[in-house]
C-alpha angles and dihedrals in degrees: 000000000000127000116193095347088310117121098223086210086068091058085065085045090050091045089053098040096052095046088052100036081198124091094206093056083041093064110049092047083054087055083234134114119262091246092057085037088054098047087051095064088049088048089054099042088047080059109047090019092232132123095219096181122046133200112245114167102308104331134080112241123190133234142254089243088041090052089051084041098050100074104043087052084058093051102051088039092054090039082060098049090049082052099048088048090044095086120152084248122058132179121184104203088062100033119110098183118141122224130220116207134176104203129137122248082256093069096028079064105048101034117003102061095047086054089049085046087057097042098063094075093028096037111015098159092045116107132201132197109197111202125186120250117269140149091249088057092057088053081049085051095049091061093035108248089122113068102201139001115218090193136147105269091250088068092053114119111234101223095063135065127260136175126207101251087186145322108251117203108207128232153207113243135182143141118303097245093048107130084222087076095052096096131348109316111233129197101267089054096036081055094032094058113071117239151200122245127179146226135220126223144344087304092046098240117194114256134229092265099049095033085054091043085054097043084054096042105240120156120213129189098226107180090180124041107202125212100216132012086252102073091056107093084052091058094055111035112100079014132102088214113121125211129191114223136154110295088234091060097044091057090058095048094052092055085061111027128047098260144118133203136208133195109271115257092238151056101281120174112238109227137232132234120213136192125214146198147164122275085228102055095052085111101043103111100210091055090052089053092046091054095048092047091051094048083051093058093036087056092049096053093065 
């Protein structure tokens, strides 16, 4: 099939040799021979006259105009592929589709490894990439290149449609032999002891937790600043330094550290997590299948 001249087969052959930046290799993973692999990339320099890859020494380097053009080729190519997977039919025990999902450790943790858990004997060939959220990943779901968003309700976007996977209370957690746990935490020692927050992403974006303390104005005294949900069992443990996280993922840190966790001394909003997906994609039968099989889990974990 050609588009404009371009033999769409060639765009599989670029992606490959780019990657590569060898023709043999190329061409073994093209199934060809390295003379038909050879006349491919003429073939591609004759189109967009460009070289795209260069001799140096003894090694291809790309371009300027092959490493813009890298990255575009993926994404038709992987636009294809979702194409190709989106049939009116799908059955998980012979898919092999591979998910996209923008969701934070928190919630890989809670529900996303138990339904992967579950995947491997309903959906053994399927595959999942879990990114962390960040504003260049909701410009990647607006064109679709992200599946699904696992996001607080107030970080939803309003043109497309999501569903409440469950409403999460937040508590306080330590270390087990904290004096704090000795008996019920009340506000003067929950604001007294120093703590741990966390940030989300590469640009450190306030979480649900610290965006809602801040709503509320109160005013903690936070001595280390986290990078992820998951270190921080490690920042507490042999500390008397407190954290508030969601109470699900406290009761999976518990059954590993050596920590404990209390109900906060104060009014706290639960929050609500919310699944999302493009408007585009209502009809896309895997997906459907991917949303029922979270809220089940979802469902389970209660």
């Amino acid at each position: 099939m050609r588009l404009k001249g371009l033999d769409l087969n060639l765009l599989v052959a670029l992606d490959i040799l780019l990657e590569e930046r060898s023709v043999s290799r190329a061409a073994e993973r093209l199934h060809l021979s390295q003379p038909a692999a050879s006349a491919a990339l003429a073939r591609l320099r004759d189109y967009f006259q460009d070289q795209l890859l260069v001799l140096h020494g003894k090694r291809l380097i790309p371009t300027s105009y092959a490493e813009v053009l890298l990255p575009e080729v993926k994404r038709i190519i992987r636009q294809v592929d979702d194409l190709i997977a989106m049939s009116t039919e799908f059955d998980p025990a012979q898919s092999e589709r591979f998910f996209r999902l923008m969701a934070s450790d928190y919630i890989a943790t809670v529900l996303l490894s138990p339904t992967i858990s579950a995947m491997q004997t309903i959906a053994p060939g399927i595959k999942v990439d879990i990114r962390l959220p960040e504003d260049s990943l909701r410009a990647k779901f607006e064109i679709g290149e992200i599946d699904l968003m696992l996001v607080p309700e107030e970080f939803v976007l309003n043109q497309h449609p999501a569903e409440l996977m469950f409403k999460e209370p937040h508590v306080v957690v330590g270390w087990d032999q904290n004096p704090v746990f000795n008996k019920k935490i009340t506000r003067q020692a929950f604001f007294e002891a120093s703590h741990v927050s966390v940030s989300i992403g590469p640009n450190s974006s306030l979480s649900f937790t610290e965006r809602n303390m801040e709503k509320m104005g109160y005013k903690r005294r936070i001595d280390i600043h986290a990078p992820h949900f998951s270190s921080v069992p490690w920042l507490l443990t042999n500390t008397n330094r407190l954290a508030v996280i969601q109470e699900r993922l406290a009761k999976k840190f518990i059954r590993v550290f050596p920590l404990k966790y209390a109900p906060l001394p104060f009014e706290f909003p639960a929050m609500r997590l919310m699944l999302q997906y493009h408007t585009a994609r209502e009809k896309d039968e895997g997906l459907k299948w991917l949303r029922q099989l979270l809220h089940k889990t979802a469902a389970d974990s209660l």
